[in-house]
C-alpha positions as CSV (number, residue, x, y, z in Angstrom):
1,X,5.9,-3.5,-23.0
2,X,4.5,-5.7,-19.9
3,X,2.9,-3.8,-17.1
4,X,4.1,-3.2,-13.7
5,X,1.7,-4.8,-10.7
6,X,2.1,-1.5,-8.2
7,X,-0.6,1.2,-8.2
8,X,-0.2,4.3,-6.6
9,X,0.5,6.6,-5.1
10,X,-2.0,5.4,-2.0
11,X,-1.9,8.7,0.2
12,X,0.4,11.9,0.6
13,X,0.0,10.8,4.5
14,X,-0.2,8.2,7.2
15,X,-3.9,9.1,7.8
16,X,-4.3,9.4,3.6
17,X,-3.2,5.6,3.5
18,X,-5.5,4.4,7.1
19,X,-8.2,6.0,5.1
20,X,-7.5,4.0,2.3
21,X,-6.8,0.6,4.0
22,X,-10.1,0.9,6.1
23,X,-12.0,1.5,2.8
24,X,-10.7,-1.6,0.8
25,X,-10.0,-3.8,3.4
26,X,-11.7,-6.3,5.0
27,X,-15.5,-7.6,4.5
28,X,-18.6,-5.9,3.0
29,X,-21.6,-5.1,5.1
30,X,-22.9,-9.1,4.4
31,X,-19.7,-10.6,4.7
32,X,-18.9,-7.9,8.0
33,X,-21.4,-10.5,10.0
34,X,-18.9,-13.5,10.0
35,X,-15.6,-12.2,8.9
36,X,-13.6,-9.1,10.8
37,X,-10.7,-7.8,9.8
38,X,-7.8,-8.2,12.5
39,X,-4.3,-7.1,11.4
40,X,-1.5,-8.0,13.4
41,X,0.7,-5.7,15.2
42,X,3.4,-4.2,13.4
43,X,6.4,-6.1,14.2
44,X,8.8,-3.0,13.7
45,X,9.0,-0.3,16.7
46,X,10.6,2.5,14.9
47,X,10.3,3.8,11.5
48,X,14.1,3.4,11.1
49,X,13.9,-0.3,11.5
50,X,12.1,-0.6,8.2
51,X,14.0,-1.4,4.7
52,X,12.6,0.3,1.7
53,X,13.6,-0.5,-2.2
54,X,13.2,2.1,-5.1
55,X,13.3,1.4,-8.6
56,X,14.0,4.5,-10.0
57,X,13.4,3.2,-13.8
58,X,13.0,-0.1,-15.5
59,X,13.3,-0.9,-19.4
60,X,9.6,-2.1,-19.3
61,X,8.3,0.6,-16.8
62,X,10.1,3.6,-18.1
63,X,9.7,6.8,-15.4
64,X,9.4,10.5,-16.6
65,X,12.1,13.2,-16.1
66,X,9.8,15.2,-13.7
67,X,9.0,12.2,-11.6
């Protein structure tokens, strides 16, 4: 059976996943004095004008009945 490359879930909340990103992202504290971090804007306005795809089970990446 071949692995799936998605981990999660990241956060139960927008703040949960900020949290998150702030940790993993970007430079360490040596790298932090020549590198920063600078995301772009988000190019969407509204949360309706995203697209979202769910697998709800695969053949290699089987999900369980209470999920």
């Amino acid at each position: 059976m071949a692995d799936i490359s998605v981990i999660g879930p990241l956060g139960r909340s927008a703040a949960d996943v900020a949290l998150g990103l702030s940790i993993m992202a970007g430079p360490d504290e040596i790298d932090a004095r020549g590198i920063k971090l600078q995301l772009p804007a988000a190019a969407k306005k509204s949360l309706g004008d995203y697209k979202i795809g769910i697998i709800y089970s695969h053949p290699t990446a089987p999900v369980d009945r209470e999920i």
